[in-house]
Short mmCIF file of the C-alpha atoms (twelve columns), coordinates in Angstrom:
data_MODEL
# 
_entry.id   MODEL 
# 
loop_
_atom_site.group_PDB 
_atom_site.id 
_atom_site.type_symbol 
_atom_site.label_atom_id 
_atom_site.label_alt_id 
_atom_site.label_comp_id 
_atom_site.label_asym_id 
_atom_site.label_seq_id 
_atom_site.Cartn_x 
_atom_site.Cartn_y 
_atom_site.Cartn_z 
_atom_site.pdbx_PDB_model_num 
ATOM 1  C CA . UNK A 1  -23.531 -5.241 -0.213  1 
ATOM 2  C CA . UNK A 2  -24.714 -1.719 0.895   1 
ATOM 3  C CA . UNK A 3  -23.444 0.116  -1.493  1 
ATOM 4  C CA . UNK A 4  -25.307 -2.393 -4.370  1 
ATOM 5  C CA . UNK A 5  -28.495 -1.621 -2.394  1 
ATOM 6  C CA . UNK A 6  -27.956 2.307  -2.364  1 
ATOM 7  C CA . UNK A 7  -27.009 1.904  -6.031  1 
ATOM 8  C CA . UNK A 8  -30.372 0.197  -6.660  1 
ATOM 9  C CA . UNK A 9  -32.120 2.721  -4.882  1 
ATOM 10 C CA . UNK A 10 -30.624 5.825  -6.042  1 
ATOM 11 C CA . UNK A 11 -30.957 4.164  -9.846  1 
ATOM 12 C CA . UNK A 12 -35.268 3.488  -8.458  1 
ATOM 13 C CA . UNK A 13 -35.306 6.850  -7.797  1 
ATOM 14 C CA . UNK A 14 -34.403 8.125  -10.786 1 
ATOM 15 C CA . UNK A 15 -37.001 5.675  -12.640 1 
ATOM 16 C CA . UNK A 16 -39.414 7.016  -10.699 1 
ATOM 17 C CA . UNK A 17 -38.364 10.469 -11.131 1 
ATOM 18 C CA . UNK A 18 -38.352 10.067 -14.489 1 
ATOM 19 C CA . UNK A 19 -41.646 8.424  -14.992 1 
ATOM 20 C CA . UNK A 20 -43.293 10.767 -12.963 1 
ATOM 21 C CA . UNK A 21 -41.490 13.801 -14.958 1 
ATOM 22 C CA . UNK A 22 -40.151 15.320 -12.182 1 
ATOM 23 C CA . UNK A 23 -37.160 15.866 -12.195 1 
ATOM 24 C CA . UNK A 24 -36.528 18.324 -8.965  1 
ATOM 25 C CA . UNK A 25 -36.129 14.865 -7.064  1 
ATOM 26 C CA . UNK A 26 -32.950 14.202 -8.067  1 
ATOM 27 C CA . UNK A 27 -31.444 17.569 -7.408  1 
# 
C-alpha cells in the first residue's frame, strides 16, 4: 500500500513538474 501511494506521488510530481515546465524538480 505504501509503495502505490509513493508511486502516485512521485508520478503527481512529475505532472506538476511538467505543467509548470520545470523540470529541475525531478532531478
Amino acid at each position: 500500500m505504501a509503495s502505490l501511494m509513493a508511486a502516485a506521488n512521485a508520478f503527481g510530481l512529475m505532472a506538476l513538474a511538467t505543467a509548470d515546465g520545470n523540470h529541475e524538480l525531478i532531478a
